[in-house]
C-alpha positions as a printed Julia matrix, in Angstrom:
101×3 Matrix{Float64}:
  -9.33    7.89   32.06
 -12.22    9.38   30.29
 -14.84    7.08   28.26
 -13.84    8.15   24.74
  -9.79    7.21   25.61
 -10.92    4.25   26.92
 -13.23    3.62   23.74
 -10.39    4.4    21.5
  -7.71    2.19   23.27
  -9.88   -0.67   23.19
 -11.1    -0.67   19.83
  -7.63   -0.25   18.1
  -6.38   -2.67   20.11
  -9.18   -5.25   18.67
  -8.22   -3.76   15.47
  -4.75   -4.34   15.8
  -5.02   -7.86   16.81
  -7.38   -8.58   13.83
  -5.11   -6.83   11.36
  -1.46   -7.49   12.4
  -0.89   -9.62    9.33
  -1.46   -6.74    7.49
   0.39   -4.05    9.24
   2.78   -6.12    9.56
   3.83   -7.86    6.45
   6.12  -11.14    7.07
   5.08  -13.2     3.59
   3.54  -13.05    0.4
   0.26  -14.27    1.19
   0.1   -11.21    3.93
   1.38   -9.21    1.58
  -1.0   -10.18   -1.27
  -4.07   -9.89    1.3
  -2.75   -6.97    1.81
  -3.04   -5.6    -1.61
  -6.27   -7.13   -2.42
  -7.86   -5.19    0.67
  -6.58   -2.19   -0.77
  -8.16   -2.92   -3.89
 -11.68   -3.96   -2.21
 -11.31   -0.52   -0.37
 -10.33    1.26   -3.19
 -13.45   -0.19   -5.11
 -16.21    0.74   -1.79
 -14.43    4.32   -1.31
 -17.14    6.85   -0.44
 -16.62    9.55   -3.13
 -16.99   11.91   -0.91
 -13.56   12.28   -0.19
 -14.4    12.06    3.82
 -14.82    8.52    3.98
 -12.75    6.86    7.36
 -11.48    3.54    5.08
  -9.12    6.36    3.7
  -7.19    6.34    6.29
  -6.97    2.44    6.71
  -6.13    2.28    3.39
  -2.71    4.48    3.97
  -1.79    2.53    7.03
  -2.06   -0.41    5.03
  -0.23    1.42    2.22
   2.45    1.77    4.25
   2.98   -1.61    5.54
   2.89   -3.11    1.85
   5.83   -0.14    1.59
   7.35   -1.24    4.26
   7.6    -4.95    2.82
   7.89   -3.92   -0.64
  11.27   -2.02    0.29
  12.47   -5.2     2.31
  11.99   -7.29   -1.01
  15.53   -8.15   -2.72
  14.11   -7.58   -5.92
  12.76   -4.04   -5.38
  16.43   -3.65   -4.01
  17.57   -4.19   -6.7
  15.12   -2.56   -9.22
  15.65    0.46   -6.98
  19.48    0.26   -7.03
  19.59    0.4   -10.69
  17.39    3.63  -10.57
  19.5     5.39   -7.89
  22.25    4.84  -10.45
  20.72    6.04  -13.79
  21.33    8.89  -15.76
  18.62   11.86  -14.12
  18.84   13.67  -17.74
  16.78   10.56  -19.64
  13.87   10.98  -20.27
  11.39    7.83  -21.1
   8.62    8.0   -23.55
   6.14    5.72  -23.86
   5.13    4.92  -27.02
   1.46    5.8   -27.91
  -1.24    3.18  -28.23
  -1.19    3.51  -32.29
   2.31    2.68  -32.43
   2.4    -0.57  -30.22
  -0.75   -1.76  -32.3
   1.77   -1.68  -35.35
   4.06   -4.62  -33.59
């Protein structure tokens, strides 16, 4: 096995091991870790659009999907949007009229 396979195995599997709460979700406080190291991510993105925490944030992304889609309540939520009318359109209402309520 060459060094940089070797490299690469061993440092996702220390990765791995540090992050399996997070990729993969069991509770709410792993899933609300989760979300607020997506956030802190989000917040020390390099703007360059190149930056490698990118790509940890969609892997954690998709675990919080993962959960999220587990969750009776988004179920649910997602149940009763599978079954609604396609032709409806919502509109939100603009800032000046919710300022009138």
């Amino acid at each position: 096995m060459n060094l940089a396979v070797k490299e690469v195995t061993e440092s996702f599997k220390g990765f791995a091991k540090a992050s399996n709460r997070l990729l993969h979700i069991q509770t709410e406080d792993d899933y609300t870790e989760a979300l607020e190291l997506i956030e802190h991510l989000l917040l020390t993105l390099d703007e360059s659009g190149h930056d490698p925490l990118s790509d940890l944030i969609d892997i954690i992304s998709k675990s919080v999907e993962v959960y999220e889609n587990r969750r009776p309540d988004v179920q649910e939520f997602l149940s009763k949007y599978d079954n609604a009318p396609k032709d409806i359109l919502v509109k939100a209402p603009r800032e000046s009229e919710t300022s009138k309520r």
